[in-house]
C-alpha positions in Angstrom: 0.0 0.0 0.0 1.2 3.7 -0.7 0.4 6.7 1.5 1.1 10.0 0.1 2.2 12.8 3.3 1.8 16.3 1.7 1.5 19.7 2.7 5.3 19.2 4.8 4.1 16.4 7.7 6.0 16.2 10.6 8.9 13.1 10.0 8.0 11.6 13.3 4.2 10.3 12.1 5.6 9.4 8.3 8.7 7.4 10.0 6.2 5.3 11.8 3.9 4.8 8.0 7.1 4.0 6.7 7.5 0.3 8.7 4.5 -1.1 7.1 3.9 1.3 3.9 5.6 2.6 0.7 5.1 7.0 1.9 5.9 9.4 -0.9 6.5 12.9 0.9 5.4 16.3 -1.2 6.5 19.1 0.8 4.0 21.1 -1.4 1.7 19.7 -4.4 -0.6 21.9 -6.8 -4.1 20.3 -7.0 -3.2 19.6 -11.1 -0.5 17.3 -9.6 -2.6 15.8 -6.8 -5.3 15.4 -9.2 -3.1 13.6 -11.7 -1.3 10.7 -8.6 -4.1 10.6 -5.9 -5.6 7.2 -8.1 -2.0 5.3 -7.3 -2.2 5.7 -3.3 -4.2 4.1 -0.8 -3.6 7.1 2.1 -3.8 10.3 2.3 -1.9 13.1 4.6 -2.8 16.7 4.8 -2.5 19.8 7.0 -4.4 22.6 5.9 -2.3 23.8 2.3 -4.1 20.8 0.1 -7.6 21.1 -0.9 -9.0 17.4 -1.0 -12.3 18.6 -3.1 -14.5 16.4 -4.6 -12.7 15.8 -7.7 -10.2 14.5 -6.1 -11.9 12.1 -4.1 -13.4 10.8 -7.1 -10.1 10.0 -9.0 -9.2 8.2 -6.0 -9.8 5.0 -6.8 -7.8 3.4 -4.0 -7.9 5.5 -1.0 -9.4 4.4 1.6 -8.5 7.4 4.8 -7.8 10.8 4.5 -5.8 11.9 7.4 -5.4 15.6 8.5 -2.7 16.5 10.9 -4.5 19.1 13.0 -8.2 19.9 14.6 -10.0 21.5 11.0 -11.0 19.5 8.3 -12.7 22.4 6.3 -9.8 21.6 3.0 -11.9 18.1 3.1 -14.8 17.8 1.4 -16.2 14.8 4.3 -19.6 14.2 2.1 -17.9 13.0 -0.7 -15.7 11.4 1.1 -18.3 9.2 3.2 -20.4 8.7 -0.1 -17.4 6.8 -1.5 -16.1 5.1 1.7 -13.6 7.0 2.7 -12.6 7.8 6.3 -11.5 10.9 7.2 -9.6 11.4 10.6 -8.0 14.2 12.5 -6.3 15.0 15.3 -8.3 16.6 17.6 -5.9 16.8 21.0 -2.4 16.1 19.2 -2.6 20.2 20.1 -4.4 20.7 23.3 -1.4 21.3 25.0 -0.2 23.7 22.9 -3.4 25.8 22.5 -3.6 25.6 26.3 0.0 26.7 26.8 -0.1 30.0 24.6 -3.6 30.9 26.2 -1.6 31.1 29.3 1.2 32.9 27.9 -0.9 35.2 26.7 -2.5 36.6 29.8 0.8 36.5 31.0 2.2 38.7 28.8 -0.2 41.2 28.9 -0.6 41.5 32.5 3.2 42.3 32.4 3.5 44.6 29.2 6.1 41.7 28.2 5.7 42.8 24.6 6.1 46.6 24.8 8.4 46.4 27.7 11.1 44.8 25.2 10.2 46.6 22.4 11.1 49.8 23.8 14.0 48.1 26.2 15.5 47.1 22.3 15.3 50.6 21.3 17.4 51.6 24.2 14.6 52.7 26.7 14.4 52.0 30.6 10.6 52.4 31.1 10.4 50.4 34.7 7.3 52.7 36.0 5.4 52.8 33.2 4.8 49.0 32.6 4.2 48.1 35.9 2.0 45.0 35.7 -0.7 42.8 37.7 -0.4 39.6 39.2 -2.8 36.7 38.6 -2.1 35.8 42.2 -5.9 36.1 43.9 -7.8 37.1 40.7 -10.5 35.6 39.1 -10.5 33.9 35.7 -13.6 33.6 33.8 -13.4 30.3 31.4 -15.6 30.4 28.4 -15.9 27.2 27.2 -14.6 24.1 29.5 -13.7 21.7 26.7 -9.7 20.6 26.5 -8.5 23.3 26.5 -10.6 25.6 28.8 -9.9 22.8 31.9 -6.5 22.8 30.9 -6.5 26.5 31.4 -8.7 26.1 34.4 -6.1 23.9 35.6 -3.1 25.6 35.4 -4.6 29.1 36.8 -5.7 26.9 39.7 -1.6 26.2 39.6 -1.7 30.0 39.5 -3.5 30.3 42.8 -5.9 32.4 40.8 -9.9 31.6 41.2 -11.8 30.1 38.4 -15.7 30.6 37.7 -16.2 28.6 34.4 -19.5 29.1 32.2 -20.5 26.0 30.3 -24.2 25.7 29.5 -23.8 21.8 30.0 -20.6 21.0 32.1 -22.9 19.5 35.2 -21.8 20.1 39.4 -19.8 16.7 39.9 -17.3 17.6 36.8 -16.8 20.9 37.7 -15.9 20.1 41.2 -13.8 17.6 40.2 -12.1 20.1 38.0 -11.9 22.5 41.2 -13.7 25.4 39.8 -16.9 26.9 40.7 -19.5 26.9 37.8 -21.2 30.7 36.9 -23.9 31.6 34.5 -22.4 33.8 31.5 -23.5 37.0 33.2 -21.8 36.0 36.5 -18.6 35.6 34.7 -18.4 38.8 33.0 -19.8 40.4 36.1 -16.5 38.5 38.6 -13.9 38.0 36.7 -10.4 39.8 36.3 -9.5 38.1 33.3 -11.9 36.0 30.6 -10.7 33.6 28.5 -12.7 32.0 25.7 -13.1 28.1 24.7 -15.8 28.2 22.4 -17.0 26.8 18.7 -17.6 29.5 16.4 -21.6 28.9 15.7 -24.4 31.7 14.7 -25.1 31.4 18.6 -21.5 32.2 20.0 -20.5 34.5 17.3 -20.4 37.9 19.3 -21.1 36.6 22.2 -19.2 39.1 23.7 -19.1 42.4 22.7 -20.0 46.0 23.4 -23.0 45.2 25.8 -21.2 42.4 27.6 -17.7 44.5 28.1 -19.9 47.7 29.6 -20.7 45.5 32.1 -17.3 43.7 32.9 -15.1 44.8 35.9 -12.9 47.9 36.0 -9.2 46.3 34.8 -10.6 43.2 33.3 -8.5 41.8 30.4 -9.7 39.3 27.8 -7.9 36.4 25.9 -9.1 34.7 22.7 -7.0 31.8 21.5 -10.2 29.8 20.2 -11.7 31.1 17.3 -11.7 34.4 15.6 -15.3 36.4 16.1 -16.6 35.3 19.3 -15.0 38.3 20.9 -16.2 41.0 18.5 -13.3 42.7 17.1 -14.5 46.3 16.7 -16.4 46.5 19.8 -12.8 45.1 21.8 -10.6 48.3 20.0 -13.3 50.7 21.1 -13.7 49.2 24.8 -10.0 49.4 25.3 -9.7 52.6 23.4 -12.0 54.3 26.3 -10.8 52.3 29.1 -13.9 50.2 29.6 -11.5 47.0 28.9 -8.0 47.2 30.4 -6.0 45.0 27.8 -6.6 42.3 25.5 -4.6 39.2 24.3 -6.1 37.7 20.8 -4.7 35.3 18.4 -7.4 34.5 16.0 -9.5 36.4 13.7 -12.6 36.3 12.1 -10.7 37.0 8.7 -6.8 35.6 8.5 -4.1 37.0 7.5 -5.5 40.5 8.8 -5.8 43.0 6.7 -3.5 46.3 7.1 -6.4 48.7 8.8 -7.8 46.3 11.4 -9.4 47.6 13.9 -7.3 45.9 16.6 -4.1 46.7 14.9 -2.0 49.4 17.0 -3.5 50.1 20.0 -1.9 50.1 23.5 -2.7 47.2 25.4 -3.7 44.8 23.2 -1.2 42.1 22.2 -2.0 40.1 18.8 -0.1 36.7 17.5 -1.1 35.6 14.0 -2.7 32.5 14.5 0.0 30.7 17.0 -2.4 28.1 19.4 -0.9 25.3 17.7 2.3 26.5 16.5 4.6 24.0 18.9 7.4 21.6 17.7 5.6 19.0 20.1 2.3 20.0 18.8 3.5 19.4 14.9 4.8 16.2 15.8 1.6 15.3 17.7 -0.4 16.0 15.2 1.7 13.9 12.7 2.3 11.0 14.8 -1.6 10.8 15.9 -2.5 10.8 12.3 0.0 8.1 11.1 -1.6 6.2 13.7 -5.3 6.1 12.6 -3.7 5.9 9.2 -2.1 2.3 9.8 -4.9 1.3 11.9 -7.1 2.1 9.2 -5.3 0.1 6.5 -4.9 -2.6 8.8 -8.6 -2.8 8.7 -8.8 -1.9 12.8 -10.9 0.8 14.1 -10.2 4.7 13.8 -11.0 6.9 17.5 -10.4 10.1 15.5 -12.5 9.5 12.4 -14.9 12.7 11.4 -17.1 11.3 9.4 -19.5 7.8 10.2 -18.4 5.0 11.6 -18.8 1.9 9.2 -22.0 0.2 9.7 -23.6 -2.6 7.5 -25.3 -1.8 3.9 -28.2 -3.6 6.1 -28.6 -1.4 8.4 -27.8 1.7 7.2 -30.9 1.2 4.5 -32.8 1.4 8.0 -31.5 3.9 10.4 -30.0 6.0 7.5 -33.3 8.0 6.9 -33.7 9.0 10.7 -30.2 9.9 11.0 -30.7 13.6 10.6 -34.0 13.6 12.6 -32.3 12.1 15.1 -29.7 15.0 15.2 -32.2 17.5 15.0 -34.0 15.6 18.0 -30.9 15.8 20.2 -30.0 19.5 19.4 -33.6 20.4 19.9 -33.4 18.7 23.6 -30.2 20.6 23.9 -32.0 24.2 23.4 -34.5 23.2 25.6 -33.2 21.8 28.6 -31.3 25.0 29.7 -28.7 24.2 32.2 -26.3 20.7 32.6 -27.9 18.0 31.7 -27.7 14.8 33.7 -28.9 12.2 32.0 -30.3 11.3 28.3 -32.9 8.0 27.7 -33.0 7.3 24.1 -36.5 4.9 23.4 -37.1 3.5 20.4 -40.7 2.6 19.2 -41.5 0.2 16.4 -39.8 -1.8 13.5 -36.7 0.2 13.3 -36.2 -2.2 17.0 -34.7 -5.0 15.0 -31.6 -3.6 13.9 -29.1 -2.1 15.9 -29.9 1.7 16.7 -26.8 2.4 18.3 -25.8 5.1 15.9 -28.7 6.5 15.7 -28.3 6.7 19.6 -24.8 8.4 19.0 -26.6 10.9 16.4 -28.9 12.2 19.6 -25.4 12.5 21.3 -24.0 14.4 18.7 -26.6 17.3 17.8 -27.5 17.4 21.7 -23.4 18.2 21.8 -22.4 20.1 18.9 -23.7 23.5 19.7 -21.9 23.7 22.9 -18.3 21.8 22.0 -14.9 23.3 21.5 -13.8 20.4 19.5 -16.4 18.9 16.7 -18.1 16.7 17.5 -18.6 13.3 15.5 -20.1 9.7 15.3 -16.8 8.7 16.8 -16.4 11.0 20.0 -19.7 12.1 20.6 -20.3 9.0 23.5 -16.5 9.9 24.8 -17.5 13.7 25.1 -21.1 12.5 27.0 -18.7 10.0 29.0 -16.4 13.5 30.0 -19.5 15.5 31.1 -20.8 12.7 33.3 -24.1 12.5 30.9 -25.7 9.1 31.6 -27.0 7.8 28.4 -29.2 5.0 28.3 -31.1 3.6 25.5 -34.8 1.3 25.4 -36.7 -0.4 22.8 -40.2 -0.9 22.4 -41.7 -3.4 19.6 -44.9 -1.9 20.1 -46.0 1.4 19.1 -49.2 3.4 18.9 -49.4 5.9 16.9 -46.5 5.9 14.3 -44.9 2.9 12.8 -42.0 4.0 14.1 -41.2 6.5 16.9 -37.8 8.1 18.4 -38.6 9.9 21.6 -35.3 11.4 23.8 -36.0 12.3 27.1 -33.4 15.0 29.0 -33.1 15.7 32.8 -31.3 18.9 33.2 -30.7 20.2 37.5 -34.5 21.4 37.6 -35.7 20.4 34.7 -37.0 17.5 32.5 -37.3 17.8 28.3 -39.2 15.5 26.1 -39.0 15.6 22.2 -40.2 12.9 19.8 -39.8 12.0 16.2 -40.7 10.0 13.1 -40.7 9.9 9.3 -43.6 10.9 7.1 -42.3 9.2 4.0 -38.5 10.5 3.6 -39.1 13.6 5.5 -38.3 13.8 9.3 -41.0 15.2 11.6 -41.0 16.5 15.4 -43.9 15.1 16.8 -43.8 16.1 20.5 -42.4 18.6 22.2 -42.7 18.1 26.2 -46.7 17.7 26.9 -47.4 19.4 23.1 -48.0 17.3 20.3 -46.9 19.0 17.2 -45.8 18.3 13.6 -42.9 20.6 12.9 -40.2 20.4 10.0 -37.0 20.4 11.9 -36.2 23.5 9.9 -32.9 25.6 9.4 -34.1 27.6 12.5 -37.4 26.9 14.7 -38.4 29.1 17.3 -40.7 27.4 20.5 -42.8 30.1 22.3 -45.3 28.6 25.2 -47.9 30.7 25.6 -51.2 31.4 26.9 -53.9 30.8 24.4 -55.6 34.1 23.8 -56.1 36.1 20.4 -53.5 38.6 19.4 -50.2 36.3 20.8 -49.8 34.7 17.4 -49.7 38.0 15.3 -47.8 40.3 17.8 -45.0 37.7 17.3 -45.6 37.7 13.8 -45.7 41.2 13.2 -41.9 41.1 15.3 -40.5 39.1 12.9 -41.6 40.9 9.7 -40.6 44.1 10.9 -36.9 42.5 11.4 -37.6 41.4 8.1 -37.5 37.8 10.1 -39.5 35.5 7.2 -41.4 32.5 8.6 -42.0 29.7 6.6 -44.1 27.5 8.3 -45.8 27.5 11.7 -47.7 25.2 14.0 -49.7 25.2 17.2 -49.9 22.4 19.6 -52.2 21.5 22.2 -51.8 20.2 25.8 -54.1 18.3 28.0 -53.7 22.1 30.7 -56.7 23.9 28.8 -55.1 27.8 27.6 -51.6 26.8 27.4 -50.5 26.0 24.2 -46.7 26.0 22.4 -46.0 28.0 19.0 -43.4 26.4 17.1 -42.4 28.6 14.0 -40.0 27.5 11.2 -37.6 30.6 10.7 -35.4 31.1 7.4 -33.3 34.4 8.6 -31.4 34.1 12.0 -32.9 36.0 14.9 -30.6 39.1 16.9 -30.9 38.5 20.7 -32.5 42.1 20.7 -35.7 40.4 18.3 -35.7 37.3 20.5 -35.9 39.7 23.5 -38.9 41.4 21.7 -40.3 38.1 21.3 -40.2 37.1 25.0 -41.8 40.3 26.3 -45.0 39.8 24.5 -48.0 39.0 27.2 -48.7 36.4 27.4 -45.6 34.4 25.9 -43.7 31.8 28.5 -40.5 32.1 26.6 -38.9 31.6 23.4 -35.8 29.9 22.5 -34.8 29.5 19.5 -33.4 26.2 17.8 -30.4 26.8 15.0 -29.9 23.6 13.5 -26.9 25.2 11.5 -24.6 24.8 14.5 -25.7 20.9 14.6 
């Protein structure tokens, strides 16, 4: 078998392919050339310079993984990948470490003016008084985002003797003492904390997630970091806050658009200390990344199973033909339960109803996991890890079946127990198309749409248009609605299917009504 290491891999991983495999190393390839040799190799190596498109998966007539040395896989095109058989793996810890590391030396650096202090030391200036610094010695850390890297963070400040509040919509009590940090809501953290520190996916939901509003009301002398991903902090809102003192100093090495262009907005002020891109930029992390993709590699072609793979674990021709229709309802199902259940959730019972009982639903089970995880993960989350990541959070899954059902042929209903709180959702197939069924006591039948938005509310006249008339003067469109019923006469739930995404100022809007419950909104795009 040949494996073909492009893009300049680390020697360490493509040492270890070479004891069992023929490894032709391209230090850089064009995609003419990669189109033209990709049908003569069995394996595949990337980092982030090759684009494995389509085309190229389809000259490959051999290959059978595609291994990425790092966390992203965006140069991949996974879907055309899976549709042929091909496994795709990365290497989603190879640099925790080093992401964790430069987070720390980050706030470091800026709460000693390390930068500036030997900038102007180099041009021959003595400035002693004006960078006097803080210590991190008795302050408070707010962690975004307890994933990897955030408890490795958490960790080490702990090291720091600093004190950590972490926000985490679903890291539960027991992990979070076990971590030894005491667990906030986001408000508390920007309200306590000296320095915050983000851990977060990009998604419509955490995009901006802090900005103007939140930094207003942040204590005097706080100091933010952002070594996750670019836009979560908002750029232009940070340059102004520290611009008028409302922040103290700022630390950020990613950006919602890389390289940066010459006139960004964070680009020369005092106090805020940039680093193109560097999280993962270790010798240790390089070869991490290398040797944990060689691995999966030889695994893979030695026909054993892959821990990192991105896209679906092999299941039978069989099988799939049955579970494979529900598989995005049962995502859909899971990150509905996940809007829902607002807080940690404890524990997650999976039941099946019906015919699709005699085969085994355990990936369909993994697919609940997955879009009740996604939204809220650091690190993507796949068919693969999604049970590991449930194991990490101490999230007891659990998973029935029932021959029998009543009312559908077949029936997936997912059950979530948050700390004070209990969700219910349940699905089905009308011919190819999924359907939400049930939400908590309401029986419904909703189009798991792009975006739905759930509104409880009092049944009265006027509630349905006054929310209406909100979203079409945000020039909100809705597509579809629905209004279920409960057995509690004048309480019923709105469930409207939303094309456009919704600002948290609309959504506010939308829960003041009278008469409205709440309103949460449901973004399948982060799924």
């Amino acid at each position: 078998m040949k494996v073909l290491a492009a893009d300049g891999i680390s020697t360490k991983g493509i040492e270890l392919l070479e004891k069992e495999f023929e490894v032709v190393v391209k230090e850089k390839i064009s995609h003419e050339e990669l189109l033209s040799i990709i049908p003569e190799f069995d394996a595949l190596m990337v980092r982030s310079a090759s684009k494995v498109t389509a085309d190229v998966i389809e000259r490959a007539e051999k290959l059978k993984i595609i291994g990425r040395a790092g966390v992203g896989v965006d140069n991949i095109d996974i879907p055309a990948a899976t549709a042929r058989g091909i496994i795709v793996i990365n290497s989603p810890g190879g640099n925790t470490i080093a992401a964790t590391e430069h987070t720390m030396a980050m706030m470091l650096a800026m709460s000693r003016h390390i930068p500036i202090a030997n900038e102007t030391l180099q041009k021959g200036e003595w400035n002693r008084k004006k960078y006097v610094g803080v210590e991190l010695r008795g302050k408070t850390l707010g962690v975004v985002g307890m994933g990897r890297i955030g408890s490795g963070v958490a960790k080490r400040a702990l090291a720091f003797d600093m004190n950590v509040i972490a926000y985490d919509p679903y890291i539960n009590e027991e992990r979070a003492k076990s971590l030894g940090v005491r667990v906030g809501s986001l408000d508390d953290v920007i309200a306590e904390a000296d320095f915050i520190t983000v851990h977060m996916p990009l998604t419509p939901e955490t995009k901006g997630m802090i900005s103007m509003e939140q930094m207003k009301k942040m204590k005097k002398g706080v100091r933010l970091v952002n070594c996750a991903r670019g836009g979560i902090i908002d750029e232009a809102d940070l340059a102004q806050a520290v611009k008028e003192g409302i922040v103290a100093g700022a630390a950020i090495d990613v950006f919602t658009s890389e390289p940066i262009p010459a006139d960004h907005p964070l680009l020369g002020i005092p106090g805020i200390i940039l680093t193109p891109h560097l999280g993962a930029s270790t010798v240790e992390a390089q070869i991490g990344v290398s040797v944990d993709v060689s691995e999966g590699i030889l695994a893979a072609l030695k026909g054993e199973p892959v821990s990192t793979a991105v896209n679906m674990a092999p299941v039978s021709p069989q099988v799939m033909k049955v579970i494979g229709p529900y598989l995005n309802l049962a995502e859909r199902i899971g990150g509905t339960v996940c809007s829902l259940a607002e807080g940690p959730i404890k524990s997650v019972e999976i039941t099946y109803n019906g015919e699709i009982t005699e085969v085994n639903t355990g990936l369909l089970s993994t697919a609940v996991i997955k879009g009740m995880l996604n939204p809220i993960m650091e690190s993507e989350v796949n068919y693969v890890n999604a049970p590991g990541f449930a194991k990490e959070r101490n999230i007891k899954i659990t998973e029935t079946k029932i021959k029998e059902a009543e009312s559908f042929s077949n029936l997936i209903t997912v059950k979530a127990k948050a700390k004070d709180k209990e969700v219910s959702v349940q699905g089905t197939l009308f011919g190819d198309e999924g359907r939400i069924v049930r939400i908590n006591k309401f029986r419904v039948d909703v189009d798991p749409h792009a975006r739905i938005l759930i509104c409880p509310h009092i049944n009265r006249p006027g509630i349905i248009g006054t929310v209406g008339s909100i979203m079409g003067a945000a020039n909100i469109n809705i597509s579809g609605m629905q209004v279920g019923k409960a057995d509690v006469e004048g309480t019923n739930l709105m469930v409207l299917t939303i094309d456009d995404d919704i600002p948290a100022d609309i959504l506010a809007k939308v829960k003041e009504v009278d008469g409205i419950f709440d309103a949460k909104l449901v973004n399948f795009y982060a799924i």
